[in-house]
C-alpha positions as CSV (number, residue, x, y, z in Angstrom):
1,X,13.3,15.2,-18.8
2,X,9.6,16.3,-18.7
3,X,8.1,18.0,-15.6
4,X,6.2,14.9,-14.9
5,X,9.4,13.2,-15.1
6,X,10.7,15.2,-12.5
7,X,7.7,14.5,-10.0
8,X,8.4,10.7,-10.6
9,X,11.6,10.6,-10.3
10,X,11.3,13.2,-6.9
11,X,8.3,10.8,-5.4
12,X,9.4,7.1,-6.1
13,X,13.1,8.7,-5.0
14,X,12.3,9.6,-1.7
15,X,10.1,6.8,-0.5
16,X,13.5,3.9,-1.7
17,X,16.5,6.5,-0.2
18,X,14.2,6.7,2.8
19,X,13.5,2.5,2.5
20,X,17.6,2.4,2.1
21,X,18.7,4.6,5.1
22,X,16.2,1.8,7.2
23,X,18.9,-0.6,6.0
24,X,21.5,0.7,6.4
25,X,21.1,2.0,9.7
26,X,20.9,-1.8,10.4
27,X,23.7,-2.8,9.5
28,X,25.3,0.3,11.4
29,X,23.5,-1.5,14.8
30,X,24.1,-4.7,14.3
31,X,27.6,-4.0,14.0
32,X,28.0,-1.7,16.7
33,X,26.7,-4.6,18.4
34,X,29.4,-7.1,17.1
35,X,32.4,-4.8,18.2
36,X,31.2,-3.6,21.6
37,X,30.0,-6.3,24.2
38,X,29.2,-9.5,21.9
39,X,25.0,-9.5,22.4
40,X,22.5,-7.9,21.0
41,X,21.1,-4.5,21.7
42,X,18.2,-4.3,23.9
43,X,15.3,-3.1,22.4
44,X,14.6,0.9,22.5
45,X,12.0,2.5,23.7
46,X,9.0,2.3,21.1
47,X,7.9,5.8,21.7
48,X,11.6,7.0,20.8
49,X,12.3,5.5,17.7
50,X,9.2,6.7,15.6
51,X,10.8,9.5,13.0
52,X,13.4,9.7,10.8
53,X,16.9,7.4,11.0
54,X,19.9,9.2,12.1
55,X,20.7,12.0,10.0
56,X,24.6,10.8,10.0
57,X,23.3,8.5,7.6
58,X,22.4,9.5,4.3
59,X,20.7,8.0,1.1
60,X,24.3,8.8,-0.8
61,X,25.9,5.6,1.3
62,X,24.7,3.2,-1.0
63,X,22.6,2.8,-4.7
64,X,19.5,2.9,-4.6
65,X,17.7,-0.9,-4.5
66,X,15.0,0.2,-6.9
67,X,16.6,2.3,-9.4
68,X,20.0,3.4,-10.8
69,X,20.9,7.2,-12.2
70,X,21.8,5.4,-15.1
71,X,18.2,4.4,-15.5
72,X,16.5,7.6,-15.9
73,X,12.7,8.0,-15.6
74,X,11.2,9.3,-17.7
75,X,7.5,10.1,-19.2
76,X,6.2,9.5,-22.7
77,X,4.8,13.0,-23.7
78,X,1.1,12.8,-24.9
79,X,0.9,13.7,-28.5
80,X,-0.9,17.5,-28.1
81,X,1.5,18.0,-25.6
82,X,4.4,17.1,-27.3
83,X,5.4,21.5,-28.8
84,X,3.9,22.9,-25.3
85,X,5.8,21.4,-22.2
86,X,9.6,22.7,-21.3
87,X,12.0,19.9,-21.5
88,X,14.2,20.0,-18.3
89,X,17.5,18.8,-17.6
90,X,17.9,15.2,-16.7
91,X,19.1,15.2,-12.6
92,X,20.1,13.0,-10.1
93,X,18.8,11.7,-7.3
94,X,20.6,13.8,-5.0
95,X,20.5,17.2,-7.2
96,X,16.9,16.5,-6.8
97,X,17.0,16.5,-3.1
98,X,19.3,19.3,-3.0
99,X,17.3,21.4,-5.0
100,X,13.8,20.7,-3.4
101,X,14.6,21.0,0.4
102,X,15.6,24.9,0.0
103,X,12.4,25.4,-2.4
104,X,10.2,24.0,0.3
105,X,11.9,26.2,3.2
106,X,11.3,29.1,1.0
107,X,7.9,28.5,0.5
108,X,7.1,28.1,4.0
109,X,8.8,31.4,5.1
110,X,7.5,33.6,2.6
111,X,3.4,32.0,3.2
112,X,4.1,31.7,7.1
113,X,3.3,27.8,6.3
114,X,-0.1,28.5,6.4
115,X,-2.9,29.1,3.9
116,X,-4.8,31.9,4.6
117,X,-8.1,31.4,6.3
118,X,-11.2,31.6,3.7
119,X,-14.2,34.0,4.0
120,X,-16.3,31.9,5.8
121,X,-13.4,31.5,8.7
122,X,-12.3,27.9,7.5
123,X,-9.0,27.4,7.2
124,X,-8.6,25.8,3.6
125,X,-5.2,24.6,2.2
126,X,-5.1,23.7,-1.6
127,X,-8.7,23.4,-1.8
128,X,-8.6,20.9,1.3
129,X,-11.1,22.1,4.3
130,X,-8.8,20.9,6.9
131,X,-11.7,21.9,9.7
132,X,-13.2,18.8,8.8
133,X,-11.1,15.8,10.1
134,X,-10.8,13.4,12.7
135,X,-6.4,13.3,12.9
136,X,-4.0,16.2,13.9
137,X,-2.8,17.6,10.8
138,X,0.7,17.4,12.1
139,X,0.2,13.9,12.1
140,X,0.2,14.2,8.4
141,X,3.7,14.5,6.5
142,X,5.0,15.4,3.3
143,X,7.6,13.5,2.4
144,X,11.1,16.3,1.0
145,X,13.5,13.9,1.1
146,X,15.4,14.8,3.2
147,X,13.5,16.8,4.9
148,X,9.5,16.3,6.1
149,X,7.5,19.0,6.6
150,X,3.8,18.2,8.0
151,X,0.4,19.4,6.7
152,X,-0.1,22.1,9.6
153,X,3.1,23.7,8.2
154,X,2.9,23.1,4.6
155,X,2.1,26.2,2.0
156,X,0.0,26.2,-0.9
157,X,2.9,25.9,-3.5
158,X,4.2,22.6,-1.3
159,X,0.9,20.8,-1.0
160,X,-0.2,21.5,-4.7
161,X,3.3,20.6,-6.1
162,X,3.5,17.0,-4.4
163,X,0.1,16.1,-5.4
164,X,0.9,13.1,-7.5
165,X,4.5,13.1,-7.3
166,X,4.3,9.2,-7.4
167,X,1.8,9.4,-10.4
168,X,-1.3,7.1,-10.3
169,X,-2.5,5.2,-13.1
170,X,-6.3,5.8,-14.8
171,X,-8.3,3.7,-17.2
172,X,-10.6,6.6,-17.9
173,X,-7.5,9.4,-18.8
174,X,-10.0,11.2,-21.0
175,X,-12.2,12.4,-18.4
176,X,-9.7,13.8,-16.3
177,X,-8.6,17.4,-16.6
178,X,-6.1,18.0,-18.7
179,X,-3.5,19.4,-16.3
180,X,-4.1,16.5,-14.7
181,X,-4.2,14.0,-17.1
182,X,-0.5,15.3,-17.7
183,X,0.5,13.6,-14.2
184,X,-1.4,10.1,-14.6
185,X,-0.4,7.1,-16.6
186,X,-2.5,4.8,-18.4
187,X,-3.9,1.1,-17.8
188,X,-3.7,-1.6,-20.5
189,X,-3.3,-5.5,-19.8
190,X,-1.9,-7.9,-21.1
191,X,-1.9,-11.8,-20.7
192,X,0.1,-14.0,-18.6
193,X,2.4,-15.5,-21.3
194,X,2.8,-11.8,-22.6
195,X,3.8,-11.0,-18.7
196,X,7.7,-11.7,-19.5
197,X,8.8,-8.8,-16.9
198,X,7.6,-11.0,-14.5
199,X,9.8,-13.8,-12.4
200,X,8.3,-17.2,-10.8
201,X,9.2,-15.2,-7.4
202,X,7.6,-11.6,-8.2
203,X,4.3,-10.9,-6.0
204,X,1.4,-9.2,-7.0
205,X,-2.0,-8.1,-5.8
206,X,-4.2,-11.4,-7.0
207,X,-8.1,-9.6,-7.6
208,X,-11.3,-11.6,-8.9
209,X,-13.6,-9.3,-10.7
210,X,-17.6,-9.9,-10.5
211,X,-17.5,-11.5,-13.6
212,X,-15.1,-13.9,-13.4
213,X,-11.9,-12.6,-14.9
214,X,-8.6,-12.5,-12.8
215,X,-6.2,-9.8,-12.7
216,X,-2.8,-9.5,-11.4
217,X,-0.8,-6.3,-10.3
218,X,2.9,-6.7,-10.2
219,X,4.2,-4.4,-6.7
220,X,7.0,-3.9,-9.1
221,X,4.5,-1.5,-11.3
222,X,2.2,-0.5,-7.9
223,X,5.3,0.4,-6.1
224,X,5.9,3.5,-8.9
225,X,2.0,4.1,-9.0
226,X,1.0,2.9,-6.2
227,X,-2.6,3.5,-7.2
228,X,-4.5,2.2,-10.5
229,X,-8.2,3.3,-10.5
230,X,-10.3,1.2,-13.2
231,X,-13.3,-0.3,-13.4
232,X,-13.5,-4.3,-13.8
233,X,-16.1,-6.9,-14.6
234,X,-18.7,-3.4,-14.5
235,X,-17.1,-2.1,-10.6
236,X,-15.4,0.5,-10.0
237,X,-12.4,0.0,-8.2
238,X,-9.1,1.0,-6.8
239,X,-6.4,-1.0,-6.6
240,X,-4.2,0.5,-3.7
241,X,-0.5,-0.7,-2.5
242,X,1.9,1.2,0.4
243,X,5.5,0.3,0.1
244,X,6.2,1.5,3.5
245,X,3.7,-0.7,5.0
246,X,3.3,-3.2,2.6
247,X,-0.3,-2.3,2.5
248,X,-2.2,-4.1,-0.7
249,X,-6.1,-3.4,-1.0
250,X,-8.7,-3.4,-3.4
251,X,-11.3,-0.9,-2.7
252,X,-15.0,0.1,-4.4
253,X,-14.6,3.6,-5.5
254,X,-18.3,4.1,-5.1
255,X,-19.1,6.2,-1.5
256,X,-22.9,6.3,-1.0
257,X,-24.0,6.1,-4.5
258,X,-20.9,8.7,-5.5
259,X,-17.9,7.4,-8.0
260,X,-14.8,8.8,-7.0
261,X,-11.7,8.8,-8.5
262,X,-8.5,8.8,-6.7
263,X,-4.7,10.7,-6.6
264,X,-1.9,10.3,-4.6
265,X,-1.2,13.5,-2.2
266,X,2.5,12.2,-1.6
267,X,2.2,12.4,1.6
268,X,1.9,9.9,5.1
269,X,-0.2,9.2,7.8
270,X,0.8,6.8,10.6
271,X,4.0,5.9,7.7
272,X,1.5,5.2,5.1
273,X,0.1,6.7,2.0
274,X,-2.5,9.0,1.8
275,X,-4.6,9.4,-0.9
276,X,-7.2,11.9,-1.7
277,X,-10.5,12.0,-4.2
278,X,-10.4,14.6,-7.0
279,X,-14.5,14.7,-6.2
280,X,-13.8,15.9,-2.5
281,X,-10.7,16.3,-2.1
282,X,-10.4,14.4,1.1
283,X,-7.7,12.9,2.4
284,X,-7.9,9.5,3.2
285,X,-5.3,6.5,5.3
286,X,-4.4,3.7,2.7
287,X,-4.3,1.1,4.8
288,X,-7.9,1.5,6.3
289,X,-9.6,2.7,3.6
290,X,-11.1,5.9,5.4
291,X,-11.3,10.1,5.0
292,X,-9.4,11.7,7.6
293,X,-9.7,15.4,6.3
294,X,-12.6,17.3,4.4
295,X,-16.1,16.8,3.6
296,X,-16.0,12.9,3.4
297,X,-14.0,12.6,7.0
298,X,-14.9,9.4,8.5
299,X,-16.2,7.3,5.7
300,X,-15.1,4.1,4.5
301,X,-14.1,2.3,1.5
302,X,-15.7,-0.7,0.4
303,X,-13.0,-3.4,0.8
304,X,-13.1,-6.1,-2.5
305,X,-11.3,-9.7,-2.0
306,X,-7.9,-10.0,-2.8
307,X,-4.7,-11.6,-2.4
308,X,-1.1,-10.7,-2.3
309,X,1.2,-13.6,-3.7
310,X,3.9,-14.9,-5.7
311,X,3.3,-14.7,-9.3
312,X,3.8,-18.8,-10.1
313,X,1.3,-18.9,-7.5
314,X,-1.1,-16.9,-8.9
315,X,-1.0,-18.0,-12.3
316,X,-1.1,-21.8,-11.5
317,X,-4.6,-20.9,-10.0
318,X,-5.5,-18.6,-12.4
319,X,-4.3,-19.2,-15.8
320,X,-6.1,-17.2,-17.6
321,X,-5.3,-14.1,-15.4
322,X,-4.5,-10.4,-17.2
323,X,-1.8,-9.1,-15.9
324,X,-1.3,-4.6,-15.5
325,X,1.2,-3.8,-18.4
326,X,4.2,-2.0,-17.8
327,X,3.2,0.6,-21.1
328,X,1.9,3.4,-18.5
329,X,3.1,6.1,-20.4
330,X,6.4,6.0,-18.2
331,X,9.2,4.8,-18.9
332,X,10.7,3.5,-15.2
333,X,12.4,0.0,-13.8
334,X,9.5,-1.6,-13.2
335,X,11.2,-4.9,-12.0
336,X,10.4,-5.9,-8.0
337,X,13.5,-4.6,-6.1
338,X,12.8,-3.8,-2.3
339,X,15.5,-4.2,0.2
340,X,15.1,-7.0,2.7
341,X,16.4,-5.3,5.3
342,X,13.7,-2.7,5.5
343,X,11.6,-5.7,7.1
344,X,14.1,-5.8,10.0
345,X,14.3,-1.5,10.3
346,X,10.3,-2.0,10.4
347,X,10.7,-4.1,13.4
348,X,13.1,-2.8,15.0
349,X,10.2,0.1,15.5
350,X,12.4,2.2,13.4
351,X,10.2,3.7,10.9
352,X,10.6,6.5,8.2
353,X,7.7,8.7,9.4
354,X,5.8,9.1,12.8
355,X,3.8,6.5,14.2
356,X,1.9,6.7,17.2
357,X,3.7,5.5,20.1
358,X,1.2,3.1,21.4
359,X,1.6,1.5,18.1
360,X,5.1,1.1,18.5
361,X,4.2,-0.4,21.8
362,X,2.0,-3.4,20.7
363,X,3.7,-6.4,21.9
364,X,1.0,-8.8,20.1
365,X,3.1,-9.5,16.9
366,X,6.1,-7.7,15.5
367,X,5.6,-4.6,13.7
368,X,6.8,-6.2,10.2
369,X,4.9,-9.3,10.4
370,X,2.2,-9.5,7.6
371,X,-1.4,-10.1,8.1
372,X,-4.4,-10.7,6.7
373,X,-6.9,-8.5,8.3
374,X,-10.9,-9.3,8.3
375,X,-13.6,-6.8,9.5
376,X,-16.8,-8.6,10.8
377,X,-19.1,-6.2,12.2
378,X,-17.8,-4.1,14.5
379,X,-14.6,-6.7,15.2
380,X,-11.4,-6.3,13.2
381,X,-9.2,-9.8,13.1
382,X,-5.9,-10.3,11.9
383,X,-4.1,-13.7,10.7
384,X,-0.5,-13.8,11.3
385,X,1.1,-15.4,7.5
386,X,4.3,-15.5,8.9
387,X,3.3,-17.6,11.5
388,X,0.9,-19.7,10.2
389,X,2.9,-20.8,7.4
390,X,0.8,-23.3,5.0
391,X,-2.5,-23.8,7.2
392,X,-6.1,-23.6,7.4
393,X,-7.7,-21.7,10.2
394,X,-11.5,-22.2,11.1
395,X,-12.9,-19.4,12.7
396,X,-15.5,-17.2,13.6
397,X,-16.2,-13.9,14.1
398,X,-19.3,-12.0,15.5
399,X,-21.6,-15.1,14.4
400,X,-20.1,-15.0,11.2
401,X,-18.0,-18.6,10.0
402,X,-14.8,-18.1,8.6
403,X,-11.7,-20.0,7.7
404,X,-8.5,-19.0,6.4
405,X,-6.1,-20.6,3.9
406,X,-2.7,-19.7,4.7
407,X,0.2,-20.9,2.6
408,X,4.0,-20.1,3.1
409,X,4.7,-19.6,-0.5
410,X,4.5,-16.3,-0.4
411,X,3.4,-16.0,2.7
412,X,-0.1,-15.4,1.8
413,X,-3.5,-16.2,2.6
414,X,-7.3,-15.7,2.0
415,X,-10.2,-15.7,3.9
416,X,-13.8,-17.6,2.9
417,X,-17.2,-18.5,4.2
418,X,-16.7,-22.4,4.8
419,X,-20.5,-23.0,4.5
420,X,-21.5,-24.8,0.8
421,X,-25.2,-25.5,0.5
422,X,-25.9,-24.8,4.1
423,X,-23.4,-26.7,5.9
424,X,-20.7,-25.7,7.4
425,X,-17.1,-27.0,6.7
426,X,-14.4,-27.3,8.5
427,X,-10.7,-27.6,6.9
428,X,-7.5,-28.9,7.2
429,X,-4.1,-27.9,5.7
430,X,-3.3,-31.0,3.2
431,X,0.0,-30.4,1.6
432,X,-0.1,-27.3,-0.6
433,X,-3.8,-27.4,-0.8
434,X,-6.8,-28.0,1.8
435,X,-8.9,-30.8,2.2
436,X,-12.1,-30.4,4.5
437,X,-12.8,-33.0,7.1
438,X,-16.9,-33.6,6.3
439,X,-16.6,-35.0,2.1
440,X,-12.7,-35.2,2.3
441,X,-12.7,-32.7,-1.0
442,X,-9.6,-31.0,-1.5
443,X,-9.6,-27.3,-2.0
444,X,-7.4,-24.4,-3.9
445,X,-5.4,-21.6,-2.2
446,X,-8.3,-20.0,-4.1
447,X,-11.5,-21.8,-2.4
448,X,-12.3,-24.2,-5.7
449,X,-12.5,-27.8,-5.0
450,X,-10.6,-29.3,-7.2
451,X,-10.7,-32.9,-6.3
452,X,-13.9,-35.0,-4.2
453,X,-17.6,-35.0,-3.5
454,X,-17.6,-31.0,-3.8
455,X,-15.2,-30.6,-6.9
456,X,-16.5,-27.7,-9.1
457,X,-18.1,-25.6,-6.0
458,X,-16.4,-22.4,-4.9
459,X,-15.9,-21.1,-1.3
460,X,-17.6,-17.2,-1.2
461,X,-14.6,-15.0,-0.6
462,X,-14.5,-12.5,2.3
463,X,-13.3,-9.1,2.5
464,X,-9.9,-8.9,3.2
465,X,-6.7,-6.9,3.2
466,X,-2.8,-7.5,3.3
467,X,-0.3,-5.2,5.5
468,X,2.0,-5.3,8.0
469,X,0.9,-5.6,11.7
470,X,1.7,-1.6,12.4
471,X,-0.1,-0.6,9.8
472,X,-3.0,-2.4,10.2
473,X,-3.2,-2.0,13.8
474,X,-2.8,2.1,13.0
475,X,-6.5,1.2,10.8
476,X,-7.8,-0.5,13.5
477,X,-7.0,0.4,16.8
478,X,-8.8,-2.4,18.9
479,X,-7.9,-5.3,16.5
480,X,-7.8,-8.8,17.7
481,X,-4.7,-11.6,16.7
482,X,-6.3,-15.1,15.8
483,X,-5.5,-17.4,18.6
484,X,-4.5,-14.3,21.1
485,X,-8.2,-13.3,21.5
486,X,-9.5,-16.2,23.5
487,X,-12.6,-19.1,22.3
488,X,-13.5,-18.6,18.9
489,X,-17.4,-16.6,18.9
490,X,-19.9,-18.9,18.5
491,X,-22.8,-18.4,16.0
């Protein structure tokens, strides 16, 4: 097994054992419950239960949802690289573990956990000017299964060695660095009835380039990537998906006239991803799209319109969509696996890795339910799928009309403007489609009438993004439920 097989197998590792202990510990409640007193537990207190699970329980209880040790990972060596890179032996899951906690322990004893302090007097770790930030950088965490150890304790040898440990994917491999280009697969797409890895059920992150052409993303390939930069219908983008937090968004990679390019620094902020620009090499939270740490600290990404839903789904509206291959240049089980009990763990306000406690707190909606989350102006809205189940929401926010198709299938959703040649529409829900109440046209998941005075015209999409309620509420700290947050703003 390659050295990049070894960082794949280490990073995609972790993140399910850690995604199986949340099960498992479960179970181990609920039937603690059953044998003691007949009820249900009551509910802990939220700013306890942020951190790891019990460390009685151990990824070794159970296989692992995603993967088997009988299904090794392993990368396809690029051809000039084939009589250069050391072959290691093939290990399992928990060798790996074994082997990487006392490497890590090591590191930070012998470099006091700190990088030394640059010249100027900045205190720089692995190239990253941590003076420049707007989070703790305890509140950062590397994830060494089973251990964590956080970005004010980390050395140089345990932030450069996790940097892409769950490699991304990049359609412009050539202009990467060799060393780095060693770490990242490739893009290639195929089309939908070449798509046979995928089942009627499987979901994937549902994007509309500018010109047109739909693409899908099966989770099943973004949850070993987790980030595929590539640049469709002539913008660059970044399409980004959290496990943890079930985060899917599709970002513009260009910040203030600058095209970045992004990796994945293997480690979590508020339980979520971070990523970080080669340009920079800032930090930045998954979820919300913005720098945290170094020169770029407090920027934002450029959110795109998307859509997380079930393949059948997708296709049926899209037909002609190209779908992300699984030929990445690794080989890895690429089917959609995730336990459903993680859902529950997630709610239970059990989480792998810290979250704030006011977080944990929020009563508005259960941690685990998924939203779709708008930002108007200076507001930040999110739509309950869960909930809503198939339905239309009409809505406004800051001035700005909005309605949302919701549809259980899934659940999913997407968010328009409801105003075709200058008048406003209103919608209705009208069996697994919309209709709106002014022509009585019926409308697409997607926002194309398809049938009625308005068939042909298309509803403008609006930035969106899917996650769970925790997460997005860790992006957006004074967000707003639909329905919770009184009249609807007028224009």
């Amino acid at each position: 097994m390659s050295p990049g097989a070894q960082r794949l197998g280490r990073g995609l590792r972790h993140r399910r054992a850690l995604m199986l202990v949340a099960g498992v510990v479960i179970i181990a409640l609920g039937a603690a419950a059953c044998a003691g007193d007949g009820t249900s537990p009551a509910p802990s207190d939220p700013a306890a239960t942020s951190g790891p699970p019990p460390p009685a329980v151990t990824a070794t209880d159970a296989p692992d949802p995603l993967s088997s040790p009988s299904e090794p990972l392993e990368q396809l060596e690029p051809p000039e690289a084939t009589n250069t890179r050391t072959e290691a032996p093939p290990a399992a899951a928990d060798a790996v573990a074994e082997a990487v906690a006392p490497a890590v322990a090591q590191a930070v004893a012998q470099e006091g956990g700190r990088a030394p302090l640059a010249d100027d007097g900045r205190r720089i770790i692995a190239g990253l000017d941590t003076t420049l930030r707007s989070v703790d950088l305890e509140d950062i965490e590397f994830d060494l299964y089973p251990a964590k150890v956080s970005l004010a304790e980390a050395s140089e040898r345990v932030v450069r060695e996790m940097v892409d440990a769950i490699p991304p994917l990049d359609s412009a491999l050539d202009l990467l660095p060799p060393a780095v280009r060693a770490r990242v697969g490739s893009v290639r797409y195929i089309t939908a009835g070449e798509a046979d890895f995928l089942t009627a059920e499987a979901v994937v992150v549902g994007y509309v380039a500018d010109d047109g052409q739909p693409y899908a993303f099966s989770l099943g390939v973004l949850r070993n990537h987790e980030l595929v930069n590539d640049t469709l219908g002539g913008r660059a983008v970044l399409i980004s998906y959290c496990p943890l937090c079930r985060s899917a968004v599709v970002y513009d990679r260009v910040v203030d006239g600058r095209l970045l390019t992004f990796g994945n620094t293997s480690a979590l902020y508020q339980n979520d991803m971070v990523m970080f620009d080669r340009q920079t090499n800032s930090y930045w939270f998954q979820t919300g799209g913005e720098a945290i740490i170094g020169p770029l600290t407090g920027s934002r990404l450029a959110v795109r319109p998307s859509q997380l839903a079930p393949w059948e789904s997708w296709r049926r509206l899209h037909p002609d969509t190209l779908v992300l291959s699984t030929e990445t240049g690794f080989v890895a089980n690429y089917s959609e696996r995730g336990s459903p009990l993680y859902a529950t763990f997630v709610s239970a306000g059990h989480l792998p890795f810290s979250v704030d406690a006011e977080i944990l707190a929020d009563t508005q909606l259960d941690l685990a339910e998924l939203v779709l989350g708008l930002e108007v102006g200076g507001t930040a809205r999110a739509y309950p799928l869960d909930q809503l189940g198939t339905a239309a929401v009409n809505d406004a926010i800051e001035g700005q009309a909005v309605v949302v198709f919701a549809s259980a299938d899934g659940p999913t959703g997407a968010a328009f403007d409801p105003t075709v040649e200058g008048r406003r529409l209103t919608f209705d829900a009208d069996g697994d489609a919309y209709r709106d109440r002014e022509t009585g046209s019926r409308w697409s998941l997607s926002g194309q009438a398809i049938a009625g005075p308005l068939a042909g015209h298309q509803l403008t999409p609006l930035l969106a993004r899917t996650a769970y309620w925790f997460s997005y509420l860790s992006a957006f700290r004074d967000a707003t439920v639909a329905g919770q947050e009184g009249p609807a703003d007028e224009e």
